[in-house]
MMTF fields as JSON, N, C-alpha, C and O atoms, coordinates in Angstrom:
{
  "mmtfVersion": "1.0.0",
  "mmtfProducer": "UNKNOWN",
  "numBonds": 499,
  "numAtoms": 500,
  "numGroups": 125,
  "numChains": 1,
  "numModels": 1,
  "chainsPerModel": [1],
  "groupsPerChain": [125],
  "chainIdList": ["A"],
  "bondAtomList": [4, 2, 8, 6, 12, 10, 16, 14, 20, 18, 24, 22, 28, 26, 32, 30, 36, 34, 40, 38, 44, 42, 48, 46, 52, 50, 56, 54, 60, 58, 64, 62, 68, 66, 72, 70, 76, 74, 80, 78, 84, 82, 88, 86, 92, 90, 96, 94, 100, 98, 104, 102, 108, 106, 112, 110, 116, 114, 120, 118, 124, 122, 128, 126, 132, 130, 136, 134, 140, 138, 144, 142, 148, 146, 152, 150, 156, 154, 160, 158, 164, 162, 168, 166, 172, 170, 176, 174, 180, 178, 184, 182, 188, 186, 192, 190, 196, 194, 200, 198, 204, 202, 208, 206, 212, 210, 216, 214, 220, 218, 224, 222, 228, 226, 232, 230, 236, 234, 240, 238, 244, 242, 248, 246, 252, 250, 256, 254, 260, 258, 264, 262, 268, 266, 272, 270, 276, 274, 280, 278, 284, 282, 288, 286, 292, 290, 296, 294, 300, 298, 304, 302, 308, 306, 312, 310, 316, 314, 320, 318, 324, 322, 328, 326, 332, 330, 336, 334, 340, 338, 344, 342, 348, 346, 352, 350, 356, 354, 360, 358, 364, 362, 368, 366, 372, 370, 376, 374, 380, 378, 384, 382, 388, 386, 392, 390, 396, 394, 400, 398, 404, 402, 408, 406, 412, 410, 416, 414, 420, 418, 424, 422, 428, 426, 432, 430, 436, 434, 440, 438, 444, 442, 448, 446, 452, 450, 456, 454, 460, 458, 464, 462, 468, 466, 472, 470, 476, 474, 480, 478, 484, 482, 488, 486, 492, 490, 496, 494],
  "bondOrderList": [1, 1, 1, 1, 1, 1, 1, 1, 1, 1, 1, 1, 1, 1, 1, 1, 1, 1, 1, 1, 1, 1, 1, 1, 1, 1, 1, 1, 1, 1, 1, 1, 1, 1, 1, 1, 1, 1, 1, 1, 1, 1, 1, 1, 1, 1, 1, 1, 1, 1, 1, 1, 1, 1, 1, 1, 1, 1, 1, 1, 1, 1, 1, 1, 1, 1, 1, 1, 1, 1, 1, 1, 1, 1, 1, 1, 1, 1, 1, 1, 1, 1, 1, 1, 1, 1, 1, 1, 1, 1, 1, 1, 1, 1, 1, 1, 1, 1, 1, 1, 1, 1, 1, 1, 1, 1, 1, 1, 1, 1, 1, 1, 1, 1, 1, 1, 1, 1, 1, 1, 1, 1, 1, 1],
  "groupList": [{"groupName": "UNK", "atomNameList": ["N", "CA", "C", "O"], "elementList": ["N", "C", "C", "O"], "formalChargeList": [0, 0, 0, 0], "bondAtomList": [1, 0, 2, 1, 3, 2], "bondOrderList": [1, 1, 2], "singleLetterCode": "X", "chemCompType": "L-PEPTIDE LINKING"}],
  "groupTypeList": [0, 0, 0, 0, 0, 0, 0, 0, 0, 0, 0, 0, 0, 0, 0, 0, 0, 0, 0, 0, 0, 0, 0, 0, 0, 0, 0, 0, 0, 0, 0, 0, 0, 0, 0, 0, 0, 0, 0, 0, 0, 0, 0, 0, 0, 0, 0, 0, 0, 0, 0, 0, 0, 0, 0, 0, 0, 0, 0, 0, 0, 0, 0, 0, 0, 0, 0, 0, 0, 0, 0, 0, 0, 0, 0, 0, 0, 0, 0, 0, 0, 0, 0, 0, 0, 0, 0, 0, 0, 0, 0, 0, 0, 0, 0, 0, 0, 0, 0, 0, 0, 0, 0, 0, 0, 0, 0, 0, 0, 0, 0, 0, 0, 0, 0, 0, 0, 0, 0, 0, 0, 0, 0, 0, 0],
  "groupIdList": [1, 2, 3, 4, 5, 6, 7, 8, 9, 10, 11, 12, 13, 14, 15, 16, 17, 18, 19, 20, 21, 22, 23, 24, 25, 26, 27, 28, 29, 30, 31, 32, 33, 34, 35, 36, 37, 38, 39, 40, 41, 42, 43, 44, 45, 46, 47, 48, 49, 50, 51, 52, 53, 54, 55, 56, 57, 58, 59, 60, 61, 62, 63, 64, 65, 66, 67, 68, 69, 70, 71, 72, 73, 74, 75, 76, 77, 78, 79, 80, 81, 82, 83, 84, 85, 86, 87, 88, 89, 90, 91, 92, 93, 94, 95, 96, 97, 98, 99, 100, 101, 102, 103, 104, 105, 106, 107, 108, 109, 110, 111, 112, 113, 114, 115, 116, 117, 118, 119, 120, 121, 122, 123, 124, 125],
  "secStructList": [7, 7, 3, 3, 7, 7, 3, 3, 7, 7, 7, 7, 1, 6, 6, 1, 6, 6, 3, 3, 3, 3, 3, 3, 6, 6, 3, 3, 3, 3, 3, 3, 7, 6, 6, 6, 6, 6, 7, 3, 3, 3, 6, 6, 3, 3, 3, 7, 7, 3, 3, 3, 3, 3, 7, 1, 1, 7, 7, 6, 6, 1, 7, 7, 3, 3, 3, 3, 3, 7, 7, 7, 6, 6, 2, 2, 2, 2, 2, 7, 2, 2, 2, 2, 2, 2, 1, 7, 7, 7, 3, 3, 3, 3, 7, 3, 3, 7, 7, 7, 3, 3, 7, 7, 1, 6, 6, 7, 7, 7, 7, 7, 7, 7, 7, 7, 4, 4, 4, 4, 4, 4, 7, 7, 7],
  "xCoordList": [64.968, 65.828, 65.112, 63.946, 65.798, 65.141, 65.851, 67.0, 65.218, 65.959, 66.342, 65.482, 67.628, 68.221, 68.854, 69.139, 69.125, 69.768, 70.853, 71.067, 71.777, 73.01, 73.322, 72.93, 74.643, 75.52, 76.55, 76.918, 77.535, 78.668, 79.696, 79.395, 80.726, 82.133, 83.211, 83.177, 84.184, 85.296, 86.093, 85.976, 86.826, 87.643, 89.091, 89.766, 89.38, 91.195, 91.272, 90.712, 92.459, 93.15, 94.506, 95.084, 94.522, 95.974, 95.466, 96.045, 94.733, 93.95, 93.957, 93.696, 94.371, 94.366, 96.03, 96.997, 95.724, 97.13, 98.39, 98.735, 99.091, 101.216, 100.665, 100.711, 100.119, 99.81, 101.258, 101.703, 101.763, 103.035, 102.673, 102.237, 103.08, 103.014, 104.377, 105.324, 104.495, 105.741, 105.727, 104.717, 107.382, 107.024, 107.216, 108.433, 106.736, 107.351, 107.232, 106.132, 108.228, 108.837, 107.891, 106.99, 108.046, 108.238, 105.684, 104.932, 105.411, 104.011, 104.08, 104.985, 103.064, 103.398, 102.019, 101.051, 102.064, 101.064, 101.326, 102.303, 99.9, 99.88, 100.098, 99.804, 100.619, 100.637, 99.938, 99.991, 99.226, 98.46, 98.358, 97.888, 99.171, 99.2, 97.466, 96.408, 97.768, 96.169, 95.964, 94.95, 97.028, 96.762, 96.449, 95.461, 97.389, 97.308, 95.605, 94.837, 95.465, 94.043, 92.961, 91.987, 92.926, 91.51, 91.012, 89.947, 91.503, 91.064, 90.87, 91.466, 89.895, 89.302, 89.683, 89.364, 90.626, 91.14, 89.925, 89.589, 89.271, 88.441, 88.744, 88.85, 88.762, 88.704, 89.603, 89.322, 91.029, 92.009, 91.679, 92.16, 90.83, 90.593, 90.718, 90.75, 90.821, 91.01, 89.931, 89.939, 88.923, 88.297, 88.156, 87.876, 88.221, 87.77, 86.054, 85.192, 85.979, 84.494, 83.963, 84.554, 82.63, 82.543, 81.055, 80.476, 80.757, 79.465, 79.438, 80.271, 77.928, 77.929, 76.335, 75.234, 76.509, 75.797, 74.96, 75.493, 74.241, 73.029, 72.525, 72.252, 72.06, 71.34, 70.459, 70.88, 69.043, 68.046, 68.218, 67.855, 68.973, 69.567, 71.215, 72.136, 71.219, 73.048, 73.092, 72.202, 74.553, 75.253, 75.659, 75.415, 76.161, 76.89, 77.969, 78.865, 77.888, 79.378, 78.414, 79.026, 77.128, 76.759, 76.632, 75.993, 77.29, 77.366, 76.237, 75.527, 76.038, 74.448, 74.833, 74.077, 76.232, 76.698, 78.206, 79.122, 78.513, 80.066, 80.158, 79.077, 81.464, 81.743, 82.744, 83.622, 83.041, 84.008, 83.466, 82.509, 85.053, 85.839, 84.952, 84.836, 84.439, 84.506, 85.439, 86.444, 84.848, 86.058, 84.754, 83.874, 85.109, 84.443, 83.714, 84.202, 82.634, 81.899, 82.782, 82.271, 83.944, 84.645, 85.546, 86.063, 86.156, 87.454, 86.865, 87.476, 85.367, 84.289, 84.383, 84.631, 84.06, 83.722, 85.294, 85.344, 86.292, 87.446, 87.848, 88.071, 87.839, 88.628, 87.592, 87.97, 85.942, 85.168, 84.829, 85.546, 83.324, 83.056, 83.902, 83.791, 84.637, 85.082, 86.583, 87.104, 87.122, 88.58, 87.881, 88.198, 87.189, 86.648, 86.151, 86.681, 85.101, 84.978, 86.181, 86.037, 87.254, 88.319, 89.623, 90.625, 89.103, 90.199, 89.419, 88.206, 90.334, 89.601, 89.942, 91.12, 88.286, 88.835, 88.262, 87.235, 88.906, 88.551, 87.387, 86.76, 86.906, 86.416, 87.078, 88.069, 86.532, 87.348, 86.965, 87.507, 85.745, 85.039, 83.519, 82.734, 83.219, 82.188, 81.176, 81.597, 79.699, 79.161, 77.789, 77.477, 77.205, 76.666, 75.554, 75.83, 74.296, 73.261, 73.057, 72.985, 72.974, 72.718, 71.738, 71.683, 70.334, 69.184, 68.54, 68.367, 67.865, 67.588, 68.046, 67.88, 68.807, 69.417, 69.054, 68.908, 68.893, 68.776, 69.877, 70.937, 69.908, 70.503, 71.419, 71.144, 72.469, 73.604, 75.108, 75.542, 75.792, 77.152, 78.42, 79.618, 77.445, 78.434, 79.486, 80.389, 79.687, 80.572, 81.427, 82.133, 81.521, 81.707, 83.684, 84.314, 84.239, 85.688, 86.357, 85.537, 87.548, 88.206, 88.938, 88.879, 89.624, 90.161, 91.531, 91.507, 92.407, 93.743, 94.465, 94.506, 95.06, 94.786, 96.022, 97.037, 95.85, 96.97, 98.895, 99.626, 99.048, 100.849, 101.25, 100.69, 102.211, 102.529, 103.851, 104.748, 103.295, 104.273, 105.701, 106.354, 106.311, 107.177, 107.96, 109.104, 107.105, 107.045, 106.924, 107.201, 106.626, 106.569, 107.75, 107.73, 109.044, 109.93, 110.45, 111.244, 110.417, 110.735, 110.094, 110.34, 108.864, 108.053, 108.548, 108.94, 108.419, 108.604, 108.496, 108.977, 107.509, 107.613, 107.411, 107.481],
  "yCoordList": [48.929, 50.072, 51.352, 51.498, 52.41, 53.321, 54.38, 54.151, 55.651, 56.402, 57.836, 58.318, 58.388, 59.401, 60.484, 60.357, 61.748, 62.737, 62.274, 61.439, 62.839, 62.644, 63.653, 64.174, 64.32, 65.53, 65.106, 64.446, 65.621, 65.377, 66.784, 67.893, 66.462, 67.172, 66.67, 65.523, 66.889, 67.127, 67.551, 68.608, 67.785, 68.153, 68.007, 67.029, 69.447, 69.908, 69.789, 70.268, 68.71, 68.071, 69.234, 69.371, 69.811, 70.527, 72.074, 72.98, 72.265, 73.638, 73.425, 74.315, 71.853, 71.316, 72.071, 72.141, 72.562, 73.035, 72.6, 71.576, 73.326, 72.034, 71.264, 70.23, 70.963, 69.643, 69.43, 70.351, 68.229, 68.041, 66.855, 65.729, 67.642, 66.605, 66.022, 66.734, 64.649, 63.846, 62.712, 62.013, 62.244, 60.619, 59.457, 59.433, 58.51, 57.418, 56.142, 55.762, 55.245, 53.958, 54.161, 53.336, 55.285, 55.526, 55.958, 55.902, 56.275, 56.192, 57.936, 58.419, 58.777, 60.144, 60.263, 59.518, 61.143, 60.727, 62.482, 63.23, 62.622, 63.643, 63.236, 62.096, 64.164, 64.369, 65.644, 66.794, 65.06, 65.996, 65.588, 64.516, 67.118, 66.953, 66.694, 67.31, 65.762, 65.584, 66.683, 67.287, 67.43, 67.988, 69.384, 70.016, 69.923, 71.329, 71.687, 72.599, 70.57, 70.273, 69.929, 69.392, 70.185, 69.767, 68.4, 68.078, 67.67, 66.134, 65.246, 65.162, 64.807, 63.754, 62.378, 61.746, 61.958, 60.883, 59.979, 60.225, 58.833, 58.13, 56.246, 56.064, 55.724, 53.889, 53.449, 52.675, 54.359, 54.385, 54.602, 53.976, 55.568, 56.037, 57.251, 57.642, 58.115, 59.93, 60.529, 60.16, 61.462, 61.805, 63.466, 64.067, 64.182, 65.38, 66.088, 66.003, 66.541, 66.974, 68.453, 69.51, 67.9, 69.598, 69.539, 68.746, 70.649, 70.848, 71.221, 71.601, 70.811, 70.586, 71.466, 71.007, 72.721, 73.806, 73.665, 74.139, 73.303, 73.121, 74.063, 74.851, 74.802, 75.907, 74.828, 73.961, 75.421, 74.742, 75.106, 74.36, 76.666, 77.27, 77.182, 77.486, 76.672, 77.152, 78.174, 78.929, 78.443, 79.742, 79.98, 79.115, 80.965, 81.213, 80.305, 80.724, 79.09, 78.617, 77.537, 76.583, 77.249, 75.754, 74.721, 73.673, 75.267, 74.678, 75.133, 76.098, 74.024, 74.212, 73.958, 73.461, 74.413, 74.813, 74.464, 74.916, 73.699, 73.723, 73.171, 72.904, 72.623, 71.947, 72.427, 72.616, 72.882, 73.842, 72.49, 71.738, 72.901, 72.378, 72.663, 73.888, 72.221, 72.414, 71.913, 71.202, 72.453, 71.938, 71.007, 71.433, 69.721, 68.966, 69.583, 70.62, 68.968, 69.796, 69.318, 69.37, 68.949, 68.666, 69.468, 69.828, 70.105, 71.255, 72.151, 73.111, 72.515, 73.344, 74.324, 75.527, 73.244, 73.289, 73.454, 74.434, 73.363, 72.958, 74.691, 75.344, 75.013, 76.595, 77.483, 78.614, 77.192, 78.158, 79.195, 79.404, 79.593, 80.239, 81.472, 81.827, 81.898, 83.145, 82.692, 82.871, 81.888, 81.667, 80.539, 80.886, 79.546, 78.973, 79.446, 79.05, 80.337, 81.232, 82.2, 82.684, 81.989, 82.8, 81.987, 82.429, 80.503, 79.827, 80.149, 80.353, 80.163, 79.898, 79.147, 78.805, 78.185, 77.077, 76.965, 77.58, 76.174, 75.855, 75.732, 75.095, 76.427, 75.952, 74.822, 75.098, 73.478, 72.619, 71.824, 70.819, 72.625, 72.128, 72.63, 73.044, 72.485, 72.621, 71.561, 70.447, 71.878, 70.116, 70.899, 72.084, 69.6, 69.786, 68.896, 67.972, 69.067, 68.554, 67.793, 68.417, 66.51, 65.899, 65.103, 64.201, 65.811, 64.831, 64.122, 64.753, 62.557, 61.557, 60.576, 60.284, 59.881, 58.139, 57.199, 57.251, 56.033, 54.755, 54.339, 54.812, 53.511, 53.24, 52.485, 51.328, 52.517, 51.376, 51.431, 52.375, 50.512, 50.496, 50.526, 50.256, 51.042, 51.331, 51.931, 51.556, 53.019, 54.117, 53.668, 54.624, 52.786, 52.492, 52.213, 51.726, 52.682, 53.231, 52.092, 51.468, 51.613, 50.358, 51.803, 52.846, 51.698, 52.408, 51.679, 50.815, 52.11, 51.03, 51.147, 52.327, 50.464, 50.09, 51.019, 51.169, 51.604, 52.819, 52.849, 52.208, 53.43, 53.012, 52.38, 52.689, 51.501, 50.649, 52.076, 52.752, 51.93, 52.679, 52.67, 53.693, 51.108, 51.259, 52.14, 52.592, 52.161, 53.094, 55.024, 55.752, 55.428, 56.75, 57.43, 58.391, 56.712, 57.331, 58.285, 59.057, 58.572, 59.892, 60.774, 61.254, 61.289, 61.759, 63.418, 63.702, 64.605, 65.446, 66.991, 68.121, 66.06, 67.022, 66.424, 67.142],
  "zCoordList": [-83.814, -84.047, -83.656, -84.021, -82.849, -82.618, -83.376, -83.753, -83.667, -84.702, -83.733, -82.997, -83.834, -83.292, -84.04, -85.231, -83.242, -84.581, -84.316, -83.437, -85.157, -85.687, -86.132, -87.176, -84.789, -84.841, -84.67, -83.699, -86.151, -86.088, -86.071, -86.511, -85.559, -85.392, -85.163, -85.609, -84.704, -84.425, -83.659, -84.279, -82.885, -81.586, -81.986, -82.308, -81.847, -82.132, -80.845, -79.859, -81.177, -79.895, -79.185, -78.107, -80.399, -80.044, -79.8, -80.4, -79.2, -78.527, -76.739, -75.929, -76.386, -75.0, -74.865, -75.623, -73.459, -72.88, -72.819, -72.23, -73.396, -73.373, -74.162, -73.495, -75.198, -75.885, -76.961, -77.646, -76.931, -77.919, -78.85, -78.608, -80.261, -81.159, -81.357, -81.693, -81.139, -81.455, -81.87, -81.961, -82.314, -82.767, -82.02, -81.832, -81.502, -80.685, -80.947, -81.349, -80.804, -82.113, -83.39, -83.547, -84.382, -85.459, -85.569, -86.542, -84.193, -84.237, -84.024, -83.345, -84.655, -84.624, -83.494, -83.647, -82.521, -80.989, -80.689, -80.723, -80.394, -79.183, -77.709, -77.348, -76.831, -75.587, -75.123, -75.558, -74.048, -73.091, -72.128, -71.746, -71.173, -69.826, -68.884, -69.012, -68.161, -67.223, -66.649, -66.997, -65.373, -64.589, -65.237, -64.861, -66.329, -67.077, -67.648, -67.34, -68.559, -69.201, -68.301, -68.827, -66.698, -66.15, -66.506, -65.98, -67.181, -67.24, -65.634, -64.56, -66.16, -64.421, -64.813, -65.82, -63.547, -63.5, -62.745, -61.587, -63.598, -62.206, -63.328, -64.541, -62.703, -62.334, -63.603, -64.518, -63.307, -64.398, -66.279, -67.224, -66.263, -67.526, -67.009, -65.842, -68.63, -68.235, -69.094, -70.268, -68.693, -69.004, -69.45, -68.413, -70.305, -70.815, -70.714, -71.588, -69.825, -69.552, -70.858, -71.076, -71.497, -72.635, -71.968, -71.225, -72.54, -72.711, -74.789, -75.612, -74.817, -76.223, -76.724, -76.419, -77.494, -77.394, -78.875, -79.879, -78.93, -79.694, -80.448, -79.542, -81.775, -81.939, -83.218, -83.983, -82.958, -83.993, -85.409, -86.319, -85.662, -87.116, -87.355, -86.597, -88.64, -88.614, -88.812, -89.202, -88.48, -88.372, -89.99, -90.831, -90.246, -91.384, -91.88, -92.613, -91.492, -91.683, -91.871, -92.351, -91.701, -92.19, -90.609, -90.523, -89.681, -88.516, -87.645, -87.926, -86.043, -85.75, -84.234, -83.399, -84.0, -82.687, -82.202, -82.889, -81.078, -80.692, -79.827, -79.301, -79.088, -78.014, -77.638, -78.481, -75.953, -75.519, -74.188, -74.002, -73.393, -72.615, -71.205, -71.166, -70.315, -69.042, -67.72, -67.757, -66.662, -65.752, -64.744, -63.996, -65.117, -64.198, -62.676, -62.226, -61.969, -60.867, -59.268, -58.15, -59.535, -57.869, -58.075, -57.018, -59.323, -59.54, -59.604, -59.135, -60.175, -59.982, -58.733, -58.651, -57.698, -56.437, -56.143, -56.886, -55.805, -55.594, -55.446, -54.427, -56.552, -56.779, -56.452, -56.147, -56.428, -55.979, -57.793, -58.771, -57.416, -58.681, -59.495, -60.668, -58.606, -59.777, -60.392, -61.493, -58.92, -59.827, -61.06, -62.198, -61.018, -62.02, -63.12, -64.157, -63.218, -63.931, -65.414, -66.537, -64.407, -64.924, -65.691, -66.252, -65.433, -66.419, -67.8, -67.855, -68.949, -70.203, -70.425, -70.52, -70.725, -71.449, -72.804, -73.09, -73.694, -75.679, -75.623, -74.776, -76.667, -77.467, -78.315, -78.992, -78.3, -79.345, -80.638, -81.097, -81.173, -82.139, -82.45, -81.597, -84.11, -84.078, -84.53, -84.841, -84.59, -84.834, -86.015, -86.134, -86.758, -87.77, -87.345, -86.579, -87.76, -87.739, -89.119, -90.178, -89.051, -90.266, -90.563, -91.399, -89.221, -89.565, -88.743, -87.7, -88.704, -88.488, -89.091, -90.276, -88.075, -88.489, -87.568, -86.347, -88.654, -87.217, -86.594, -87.003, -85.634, -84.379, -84.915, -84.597, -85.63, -85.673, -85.249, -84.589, -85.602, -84.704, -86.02, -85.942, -87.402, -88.619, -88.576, -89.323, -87.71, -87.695, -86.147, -85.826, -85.377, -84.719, -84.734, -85.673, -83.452, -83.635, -82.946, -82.272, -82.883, -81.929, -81.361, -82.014, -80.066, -79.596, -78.902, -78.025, -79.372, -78.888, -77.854, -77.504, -77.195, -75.736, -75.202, -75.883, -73.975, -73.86, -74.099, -74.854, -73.528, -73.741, -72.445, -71.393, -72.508, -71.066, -70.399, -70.903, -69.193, -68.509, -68.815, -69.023, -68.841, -69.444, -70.896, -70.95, -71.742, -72.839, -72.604, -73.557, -71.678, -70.881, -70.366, -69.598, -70.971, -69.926, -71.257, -70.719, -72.483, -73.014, -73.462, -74.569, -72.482, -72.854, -72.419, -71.288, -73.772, -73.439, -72.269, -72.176, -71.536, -70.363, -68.971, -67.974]
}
C-alpha cells in the first residue's frame, strides 16, 4: 500500500452551460449540452477538462483551493489565445485537504452505463 493525500470536493453540475434538470421514466437526470460546455468527445466517452488549484493554507471557509473548467488544448489552439482567453469558464467546486490516506478502493463509485440512443429522443433541447 502506498499512502496519498486525499482532497476532497465536489462539482456543481448545474453551473455547466444550458444544463437542464428533468425527469425521465420516472429517473430525475441532468442534461448537458457537449458542444455549449467545451466537453471533448474521444473513443466514445465525454470528457470535462479542469484544472485543480491547490493552496498549502485554507482559506477562510476551511477550504485549500478549487476546480474551474478549462477548455481542452485542440479548442485551445482552435480559437487562438485571446478569443480563448475570453470564454468564462466555472468555477465548479471547491476541495479540502484531509491529510494522508492509504491506497484503497473503499470509496470507490459504479458508474451506470449511459442512456441508449433510443431513449434520447425527448430530450429538451
Amino acid at each position: 500500500m502506498s499512502n496519498q493525500r486525499v482532497l476532497q470536493g465536489s462539482i456543481a453540475l448545474t453551473k455547466m452551460q444550458s444544463s437542464v434538470i428533468t425527469t425521465k421514466k420516472g429517473n430525475k437526470c441532468i442534461l448537458l449540452p457537449i458542444d455549449q460546455n467545451y466537453f471533448t468527445e474521444k473513443d466514445g466517452a465525454v470528457y470535462l477538462n479542469v484544472s485543480v488549484i491547490v493552496r498549502d493554507e485554507a482559506d477562510q471557509y476551511g477550504q485549500h483551493g478549487f476546480i474551474s473548467q478549462k477548455l481542452d488544448s485542440a479548442k485551445y489552439k482552435e480559437l487562438g489565445k485571446e478569443a480563448a482567453q475570453a470564454i468564462q469558464l466555472p468555477i465548479l467546486g471547491n476541495i479540502k485537504d484531509f491529510g494522508n490516506s492509504s491506497n484503497d478502493s473503499a470509496g470507490a463509485t459504479h458508474i451506470q452505463e449511459p442512456i441508449s440512443p433510443e431513449e434520447s429522443d425527448d430530450l429538451p433541447f
